[in-house]
C-alpha positions in Angstrom: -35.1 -30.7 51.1 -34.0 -28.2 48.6 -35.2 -29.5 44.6 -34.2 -27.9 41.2 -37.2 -27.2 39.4 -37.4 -27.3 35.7 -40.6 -25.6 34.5 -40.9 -25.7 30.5 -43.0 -22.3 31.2 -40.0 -20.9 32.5 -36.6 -20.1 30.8 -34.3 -21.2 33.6 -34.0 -23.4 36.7 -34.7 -22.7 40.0 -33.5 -24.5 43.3 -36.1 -24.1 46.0 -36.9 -26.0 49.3 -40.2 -27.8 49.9 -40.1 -28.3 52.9 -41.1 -25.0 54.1 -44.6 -25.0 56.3 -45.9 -22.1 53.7 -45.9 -21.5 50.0 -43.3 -19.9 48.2 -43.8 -17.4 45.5 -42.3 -15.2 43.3 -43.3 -13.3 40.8 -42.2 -13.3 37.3 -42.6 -9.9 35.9 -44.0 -6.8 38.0 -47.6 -5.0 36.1 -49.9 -2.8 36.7 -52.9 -4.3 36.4 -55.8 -4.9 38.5 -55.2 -7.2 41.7 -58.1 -9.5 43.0 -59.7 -9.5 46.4 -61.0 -12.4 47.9 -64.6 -11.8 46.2 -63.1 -11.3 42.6 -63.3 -14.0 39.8 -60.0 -14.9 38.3 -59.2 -16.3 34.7 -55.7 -17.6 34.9 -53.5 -19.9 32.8 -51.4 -22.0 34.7 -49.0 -24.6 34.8 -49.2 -27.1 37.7 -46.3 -29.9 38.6 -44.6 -31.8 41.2 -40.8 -31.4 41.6 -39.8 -34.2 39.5 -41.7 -32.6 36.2 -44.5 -34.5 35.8 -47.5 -32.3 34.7 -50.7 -32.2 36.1 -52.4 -29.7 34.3 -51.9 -27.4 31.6 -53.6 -24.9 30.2 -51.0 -22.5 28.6 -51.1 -25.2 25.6 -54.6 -25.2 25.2 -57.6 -22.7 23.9 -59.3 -22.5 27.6 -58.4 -20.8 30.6 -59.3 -22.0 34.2 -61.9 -19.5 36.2 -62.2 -19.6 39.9 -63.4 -17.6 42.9 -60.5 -15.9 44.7 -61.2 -17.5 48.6 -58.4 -15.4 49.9 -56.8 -12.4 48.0 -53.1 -13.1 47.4 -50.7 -10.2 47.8 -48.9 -8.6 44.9 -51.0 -10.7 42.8 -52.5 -8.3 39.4 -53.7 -9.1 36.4 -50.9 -10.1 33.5 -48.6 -10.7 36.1 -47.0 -14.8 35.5 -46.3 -16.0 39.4 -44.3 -19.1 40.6 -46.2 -20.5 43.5 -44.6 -23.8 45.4 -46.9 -25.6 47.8 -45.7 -27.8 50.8 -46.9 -31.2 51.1 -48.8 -30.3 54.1 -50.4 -27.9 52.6 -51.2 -29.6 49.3 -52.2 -33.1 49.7 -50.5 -34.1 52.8 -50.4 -37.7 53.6 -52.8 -38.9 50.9 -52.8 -38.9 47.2 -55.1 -37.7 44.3 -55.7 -41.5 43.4 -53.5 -40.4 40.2 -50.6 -38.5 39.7 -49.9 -36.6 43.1 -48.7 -38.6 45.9 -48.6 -38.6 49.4 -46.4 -35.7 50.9 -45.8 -34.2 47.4 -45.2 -30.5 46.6 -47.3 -28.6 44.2 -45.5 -26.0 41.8 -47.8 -23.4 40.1 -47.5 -21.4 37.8 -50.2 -19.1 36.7 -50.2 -15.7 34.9 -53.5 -14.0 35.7 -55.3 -13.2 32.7 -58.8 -11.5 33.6 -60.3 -10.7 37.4 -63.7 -9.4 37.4 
């Protein structure tokens, strides 16, 4: 099934399908900053919604970042570099839900600029 995403963080629209068994990415703007491996901590902001729009989390509105552990080092990926990743239902949540606003077989759209790895 091919969707048209509308991300507020983004200018324009982009069609993509979601039913792909891997995640779609592209990135927004090429840098030369540091990239992550998978031992490197990442400060990112990021945008994350399912293909009709609704939001599930966003922290390019608010004062705080989100900081994580990279478990796998993602390719191309460097810091202030803004990516567009779409996740497949099977690999998001799958058959189940959240319990609140992902459902079953849903596909996750983030989009995260990489602020800080250390």
């Amino acid at each position: 099934m091919t969707v048209l995403v509308r991300n507020p963080c983004f200018s324009h629209s982009q069609r993509i399908n979601v039913e792909h068994t891997k995640e779609q990415r592209r990135q927004d703007y090429p840098v030369q900053g540091i990239s992550p491996d998978e031992w490197s901590t990442v400060e990112v902001n990021q945008h994350i919604l399912l293909v009709n729009g609704t939001i599930i989390k966003n922290t390019y509105d608010g004062t705080e970042t989100d900081i994580f552990t990279m478990a796998e080092a993602i390719d191309g990926l460097k810091e202030g570099g803004k990516f567009l990743f779409v996740v497949p239902p099977d690999l998001a949540w799958g058959k189940r839900d959240d319990g609140n606003k992902i459902g079953p077989h849903a596909a996750l759209i983030f989009d995260i600029r990489l602020e800080k790895v250390t």
